[in-house]
C-alpha positions as a printed Julia matrix, in Angstrom:
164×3 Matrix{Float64}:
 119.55   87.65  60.14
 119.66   89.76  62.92
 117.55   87.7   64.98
 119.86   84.54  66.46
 116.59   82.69  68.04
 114.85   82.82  64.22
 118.05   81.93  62.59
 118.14   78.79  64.56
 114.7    78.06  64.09
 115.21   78.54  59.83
 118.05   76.4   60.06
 116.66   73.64  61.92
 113.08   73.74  59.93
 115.66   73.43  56.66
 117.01   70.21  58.05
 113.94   69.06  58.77
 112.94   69.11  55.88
 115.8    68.22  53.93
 115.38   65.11  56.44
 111.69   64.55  55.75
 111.7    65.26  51.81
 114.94   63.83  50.51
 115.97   61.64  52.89
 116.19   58.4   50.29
 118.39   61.04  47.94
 122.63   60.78  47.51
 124.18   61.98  50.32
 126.53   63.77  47.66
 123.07   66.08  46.69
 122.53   67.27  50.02
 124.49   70.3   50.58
 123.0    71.46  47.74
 119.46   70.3   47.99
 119.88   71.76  51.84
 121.43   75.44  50.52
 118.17   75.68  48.43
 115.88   74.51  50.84
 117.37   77.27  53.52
 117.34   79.46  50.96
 113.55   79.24  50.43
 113.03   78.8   54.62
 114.42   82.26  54.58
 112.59   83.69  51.99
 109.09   82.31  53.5
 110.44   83.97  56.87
 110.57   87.15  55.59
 107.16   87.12  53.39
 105.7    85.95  56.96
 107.34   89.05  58.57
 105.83   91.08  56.12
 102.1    90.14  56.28
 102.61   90.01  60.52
 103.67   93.6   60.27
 101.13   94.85  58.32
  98.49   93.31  60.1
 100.38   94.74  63.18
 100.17   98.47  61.7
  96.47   97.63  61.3
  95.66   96.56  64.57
  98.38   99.28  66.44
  95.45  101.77  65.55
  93.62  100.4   67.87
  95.81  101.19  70.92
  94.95  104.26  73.35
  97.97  105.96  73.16
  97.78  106.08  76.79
  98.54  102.2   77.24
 101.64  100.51  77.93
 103.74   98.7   75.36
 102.48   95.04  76.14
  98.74   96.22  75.15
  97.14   93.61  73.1
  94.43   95.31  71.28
  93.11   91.98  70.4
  92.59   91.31  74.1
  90.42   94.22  73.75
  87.76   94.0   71.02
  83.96   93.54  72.29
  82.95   90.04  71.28
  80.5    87.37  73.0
  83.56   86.16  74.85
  85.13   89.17  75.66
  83.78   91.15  78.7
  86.58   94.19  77.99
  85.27   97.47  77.58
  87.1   100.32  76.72
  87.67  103.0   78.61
  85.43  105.9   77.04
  82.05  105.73  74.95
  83.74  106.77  71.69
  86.62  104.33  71.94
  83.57  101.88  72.33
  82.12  103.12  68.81
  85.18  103.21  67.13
  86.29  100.08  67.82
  83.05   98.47  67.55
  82.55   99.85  63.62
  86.7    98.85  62.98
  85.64   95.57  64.0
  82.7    95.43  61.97
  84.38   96.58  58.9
  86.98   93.78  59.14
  84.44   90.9   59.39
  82.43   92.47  56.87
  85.59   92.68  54.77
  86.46   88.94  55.6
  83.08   87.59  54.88
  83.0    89.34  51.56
  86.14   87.09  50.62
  85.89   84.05  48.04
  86.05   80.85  50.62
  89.29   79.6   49.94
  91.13   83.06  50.78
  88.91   83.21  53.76
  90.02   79.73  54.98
  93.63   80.23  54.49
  93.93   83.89  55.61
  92.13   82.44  58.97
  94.35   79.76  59.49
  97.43   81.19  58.82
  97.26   84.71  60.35
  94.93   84.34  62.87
  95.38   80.45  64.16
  98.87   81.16  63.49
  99.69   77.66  61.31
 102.27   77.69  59.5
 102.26   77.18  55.36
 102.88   73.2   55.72
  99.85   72.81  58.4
  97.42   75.21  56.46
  98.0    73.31  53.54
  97.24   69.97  54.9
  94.35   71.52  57.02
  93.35   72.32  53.55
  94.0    69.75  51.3
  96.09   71.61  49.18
  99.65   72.86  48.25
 102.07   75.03  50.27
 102.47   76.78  46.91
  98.11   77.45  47.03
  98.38   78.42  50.43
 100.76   81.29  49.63
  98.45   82.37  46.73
  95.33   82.54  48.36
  96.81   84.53  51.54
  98.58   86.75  49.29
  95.85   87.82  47.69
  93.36   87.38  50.72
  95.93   90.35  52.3
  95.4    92.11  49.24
  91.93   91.91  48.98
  91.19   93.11  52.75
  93.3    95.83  52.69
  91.71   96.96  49.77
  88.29   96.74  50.84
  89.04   98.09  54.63
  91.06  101.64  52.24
  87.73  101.87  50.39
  85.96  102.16  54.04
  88.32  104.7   55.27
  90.41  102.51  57.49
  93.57  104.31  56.61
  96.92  101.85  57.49
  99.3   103.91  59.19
């Protein structure tokens, strides 16, 4: 890992759970029950990288390439709440119809991929608190985001919301 802060953090999630899930085990099984258990940490942090910079690529279309580097385009969108407006009539439209299309796309998904895509990527739980928020596995969690990414990006292509 390149990143020292987020190699820290996968290590000490790994003991933590080592900690919470096999605490009762042989202290003789722990290195390797812990080497697997970092090894799959590391894996989930990656598959989380992933889906975060896709839906990054998605949104960065929504910058003015005028704006500074800390723009937010989420910050941005016209909703009830939000009292931004863009800076020009036709960024107005555009955004407007982008935003459209992606809650049209996410009400058109089964419930269960709706629920867990919403919890995960945009209340930013992790796969442990979606799953209890839930009532389900980690493992179901994973499967119904997966395909819940899958499934949007699909349906936003077939609108012409190319993903740069």
């Amino acid at each position: 890992m390149r990143d020292e802060a987020a190699a820290l953090d996968i290590v000490q999630d790994s003991m933590l759970k080592l900690a919470e899930k096999y605490g009762d085990k042989p202290v003789d099984e722990f290195p390797m029950l812990f080497q697997r258990i970092l090894q799959n940490t590391i894996r989930d942090y990656y598959r989380r990288q992933k889906v975060r910079s896709f839906w990054i690529t998605l949104f960065s279309s929504l910058r003015p390439q005028h704006e500074d580097e800390d723009y937010d385009p989420l910050d941005n969108l016209q909703d009830k709440s939000n009292n931004t407006q863009p800076q020009r009539p036709a960024e107005a439209v555009e955004q407007a119809q982008l935003v459209a299309l992606i809650e049209e796309a996410l009400v058109e998904l089964p419930p269960r991929q709706r629920e867990a895509f919403l919890l995960r990527y945009w209340e930013d739980l992790d796969t442990a608190e979606t799953a209890a928020a839930m009532g389900c596995s980690e493992g179901s969690v994973k499967q119904h985001c997966s395909r819940a990414t899958h499934a949007l990006a699909e349906k936003l292509k077939a609108k012409g919301v190319s993903l740069k």
